[in-house]
N, C-alpha and C positions, 0 to 999 in steps of 0.2 A: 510812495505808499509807506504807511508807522504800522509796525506790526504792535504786540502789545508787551512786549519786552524792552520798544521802546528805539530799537532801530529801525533804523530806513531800510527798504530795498527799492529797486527801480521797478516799476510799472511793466507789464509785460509789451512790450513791442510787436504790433503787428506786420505781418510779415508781409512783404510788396515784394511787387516784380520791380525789378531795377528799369529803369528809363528804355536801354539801351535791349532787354527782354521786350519789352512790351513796341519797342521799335520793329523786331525782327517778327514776332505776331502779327502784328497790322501788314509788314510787309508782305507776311505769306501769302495771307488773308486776301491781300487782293492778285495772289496768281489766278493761274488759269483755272475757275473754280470746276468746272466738268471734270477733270485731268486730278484735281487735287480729291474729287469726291472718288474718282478712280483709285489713290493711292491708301485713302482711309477704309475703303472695300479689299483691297487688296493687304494690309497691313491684319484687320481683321480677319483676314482668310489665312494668314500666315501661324497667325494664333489657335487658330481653329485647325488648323491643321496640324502641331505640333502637337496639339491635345489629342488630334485622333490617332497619330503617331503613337504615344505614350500609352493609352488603352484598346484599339484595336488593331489584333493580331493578323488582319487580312494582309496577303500579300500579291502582288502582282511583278513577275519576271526577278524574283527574289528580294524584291524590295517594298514598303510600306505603301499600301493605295495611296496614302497620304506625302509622302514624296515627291511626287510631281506636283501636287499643287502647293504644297508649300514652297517648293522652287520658283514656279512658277508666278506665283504671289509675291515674294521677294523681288524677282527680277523684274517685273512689272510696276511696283514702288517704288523698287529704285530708277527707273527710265520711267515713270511718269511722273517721279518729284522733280528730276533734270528735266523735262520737256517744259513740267511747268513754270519754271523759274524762267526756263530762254526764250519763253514765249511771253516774259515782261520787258523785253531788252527791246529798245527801240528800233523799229524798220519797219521799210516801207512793206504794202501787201500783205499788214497785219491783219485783217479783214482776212483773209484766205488762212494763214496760219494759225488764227484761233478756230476759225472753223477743220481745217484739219487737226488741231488738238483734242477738238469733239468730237470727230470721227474713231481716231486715236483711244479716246480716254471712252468711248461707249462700246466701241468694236472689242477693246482688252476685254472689259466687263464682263461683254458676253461670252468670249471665249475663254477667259479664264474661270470665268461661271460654270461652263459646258467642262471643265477641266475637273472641277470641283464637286461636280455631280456625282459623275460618271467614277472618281474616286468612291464616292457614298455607295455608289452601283457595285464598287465592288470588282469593275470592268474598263477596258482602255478608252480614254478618249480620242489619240490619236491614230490615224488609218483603221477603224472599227469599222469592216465591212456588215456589222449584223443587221439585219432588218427587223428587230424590235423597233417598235414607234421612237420611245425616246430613244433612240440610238441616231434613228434614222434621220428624226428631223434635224437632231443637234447637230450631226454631221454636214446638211445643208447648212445650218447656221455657221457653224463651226469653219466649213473649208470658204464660205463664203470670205469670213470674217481676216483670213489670214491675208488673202492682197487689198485688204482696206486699211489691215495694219501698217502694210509693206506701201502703199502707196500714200497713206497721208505721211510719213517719213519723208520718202521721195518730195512730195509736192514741197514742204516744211526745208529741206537741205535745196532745193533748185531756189527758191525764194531768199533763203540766206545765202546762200553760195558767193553771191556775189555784193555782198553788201556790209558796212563795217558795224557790227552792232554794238559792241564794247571797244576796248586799245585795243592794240596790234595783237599782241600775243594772245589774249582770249578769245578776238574773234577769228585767229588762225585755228587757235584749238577746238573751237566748234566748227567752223569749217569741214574741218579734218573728221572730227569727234562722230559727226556726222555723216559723211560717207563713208565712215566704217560703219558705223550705226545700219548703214543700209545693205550694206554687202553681206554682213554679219545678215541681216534679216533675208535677203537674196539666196543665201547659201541654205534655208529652207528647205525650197527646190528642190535641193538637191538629191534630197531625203525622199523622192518620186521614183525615185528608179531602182530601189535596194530589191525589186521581187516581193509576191506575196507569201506570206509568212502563217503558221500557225501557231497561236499560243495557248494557255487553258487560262482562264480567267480565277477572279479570288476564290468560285464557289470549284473548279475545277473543272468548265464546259469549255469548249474546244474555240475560241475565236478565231476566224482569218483576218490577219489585218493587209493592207491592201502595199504597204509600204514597210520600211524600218529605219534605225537611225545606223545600223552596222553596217559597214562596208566589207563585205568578205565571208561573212558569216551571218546566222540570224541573231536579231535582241534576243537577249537573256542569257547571253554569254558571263563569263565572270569578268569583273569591273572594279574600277575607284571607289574607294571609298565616298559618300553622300551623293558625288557627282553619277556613278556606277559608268563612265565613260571605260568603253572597250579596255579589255588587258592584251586581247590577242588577236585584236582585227581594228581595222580603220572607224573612226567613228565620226561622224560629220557635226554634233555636238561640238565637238571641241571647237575649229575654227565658228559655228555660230553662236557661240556664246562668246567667245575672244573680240570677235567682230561688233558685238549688241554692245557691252560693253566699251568698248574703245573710246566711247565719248567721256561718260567719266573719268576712265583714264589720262584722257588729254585735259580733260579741266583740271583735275587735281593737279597734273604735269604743271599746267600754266600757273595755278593760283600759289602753288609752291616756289616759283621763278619768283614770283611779285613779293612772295613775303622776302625771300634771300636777299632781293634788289635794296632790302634795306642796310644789307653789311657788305655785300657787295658792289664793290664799284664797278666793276666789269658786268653788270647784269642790269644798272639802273636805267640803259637805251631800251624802249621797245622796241627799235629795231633787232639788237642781239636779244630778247626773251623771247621775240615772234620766231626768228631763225632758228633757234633751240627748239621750239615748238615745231618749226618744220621738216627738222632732221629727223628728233623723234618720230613725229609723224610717219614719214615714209620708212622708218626701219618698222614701227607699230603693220606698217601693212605692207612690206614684205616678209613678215614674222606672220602676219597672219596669212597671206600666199601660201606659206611652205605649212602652214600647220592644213589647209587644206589639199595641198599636191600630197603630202604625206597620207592624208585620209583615205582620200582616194586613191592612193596604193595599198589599200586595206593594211595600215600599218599602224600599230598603236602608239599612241600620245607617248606612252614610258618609254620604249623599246623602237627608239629611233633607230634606223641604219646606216653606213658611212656617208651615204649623199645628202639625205634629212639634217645630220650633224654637220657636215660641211658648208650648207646653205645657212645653217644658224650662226656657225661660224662667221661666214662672208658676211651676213647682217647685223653679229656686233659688232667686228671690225670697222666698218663701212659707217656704222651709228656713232662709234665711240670718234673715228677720223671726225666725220663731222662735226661733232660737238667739239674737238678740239681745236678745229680752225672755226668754227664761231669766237672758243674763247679767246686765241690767239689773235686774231684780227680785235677783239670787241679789246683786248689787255694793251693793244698797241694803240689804239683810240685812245682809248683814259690815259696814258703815258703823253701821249701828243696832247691832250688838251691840261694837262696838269701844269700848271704856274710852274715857271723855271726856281732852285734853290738860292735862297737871297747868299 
């Protein structure tokens, strides 16, 4: 293009998605679309919720109505963007696992729905013994909702469990990723047996709720920062969220292995990336063992006692031994297979 002084300048260039962009779209595009409409509902709830954060002052157990589900929103995102990506990974009894992904990705919905309301309400959704109509019905839907969650998991980890979906190391890490995944969701439960509780709600009426998440004491104790996890009593939070999690954990673990395997020689066998992945593994869930034996000694996450630290102990030791005789055996391979010095 001549401007009228008589130079050139270049044309303005339209701007494109790089090849390699528009690869990872189409990719997405065809996951698990039930599970994926779940994650754009829940991203949008996350939004929606930091806004009601920012402008209404209601509170429930010292903390923002809007709290719980914005957590709840996030975590549900992110375990329904992971489900749906491994629910494109080849295996058999896919038929069954897509259909548990929609069980999965409709059961969240609703209950993270019923999460979001009852935020608006101003009032708890979890163990909300009141007999208001929307209370009452949600809570069928709601407690219904929770071993639909727990059981298309189940079904989803018994179907892969035994089967190789990706290499060694990644489909070790979901393997693994995944039975934490479930235990993490098992340790629910647990949260049955804490006694009925009395709180006031955001307008200040009296609720019973029929359960709690403290071990030792009632909710609304003083707490963590965002997380508000126990300061002075065992909290069962802690190991189920550690547990939900764990799957990420372990992939991120693996796909970190695969990038290093390019500078590292001792890391480029799947066989040593999977065994690294198996060590971690079992330290990941005896780290998550003691974070529940500790709960349930109504003791809190910060203020561990000598046997809590002791057991944490014993399980880096035991983590860190491991990993060192992966690396030692996998460093004495690459030595033995290395061309002798001319």
């Amino acid at each position: 293009m001549t401007t009228t002084a008589g130079t050139t300048t270049a044309a303005p260039q339209q701007v494109r998605p790089t090849r390699s962009a528009r690869r990872l779209v189409e990719e997405v595009r065809s996951w698990h679309r039930p599970l994926l409409s779940m994650v754009v509902a829940m991203v949008a709830l996350v939004v929606v919720s930091a806004i009601g954060m920012a402008v209404d002052d209601r509170m429930l157990l010292g903390e923002s109505v809007w709290l719980k589900p914005l957590k709840f929103g996030f975590a549900f995102a992110l375990y329904g963007t992971t489900l749906a990506w491994l629910l494109t990974l080849p295996h058999k009894g896919n038929r069954w696992t897509r259909w548990m992904g929609t069980v999965f990705a409709v059961t969240g919905f609703v209950d993270v729905g019923f999460i979001a309301v009852q935020a608006a309400r101003g009032t708890f959704s979890h163990f909300n013994s009141a007999d208001d109509p929307v209370n009452a019905i949600g809570q069928i839907v709601f407690t219904s909702g929770v071993p639909g969650l727990f059981l298309a998991n189940l079904v989803i980890a018994g179907i892969l469990a035994w089967q190789k979906v990706a290499d060694l190391p990644l489909t070790r890490a979901i393997h693994a990723g995944l039975a934490l995944a479930v235990a993490g969701m098992a340790l629910a439960y647990g949260m049955g047996s804490n006694g009925i509780q009395t709180h006031d709600d955001a307008a200040g009426q009296p609720v019973e709720l029929q359960a709690g998440h403290t071990v030792g004491a009632p909710d609304g104790g003083p707490g963590m920062p965002v997380t508000h996890w126990s300061t002075t009593d065992g909290d069962l939070r802690v190991p189920h969220f550690v547990g939900l999690h764990g799957i990420q954990f372990m992939l991120v673990f693996a796909v970190i292995l695969g990038a290093l395997a390019a500078r590292c020689a001792w890391l480029r066998s799947e066989r040593t990336r999977a065994q690294l992945v198996g060590v971690v593994a079992l330290g990941y869930a005896a780290m998550l063992s003691t974070l529940t034996w500790q709960a349930f000694r109504e003791q809190p996450l910060i203020h561990p006692d000598g046997r809590t630290l002791t057991a944490f102990a014993v399980i880096t030791v035991a983590t860190a031994a491991g990993i060192a005789a992966v690396y030692l055996v996998a460093r004495r391979r690459v030595s033995a297979a290395a061309p002798p010095h001319a």
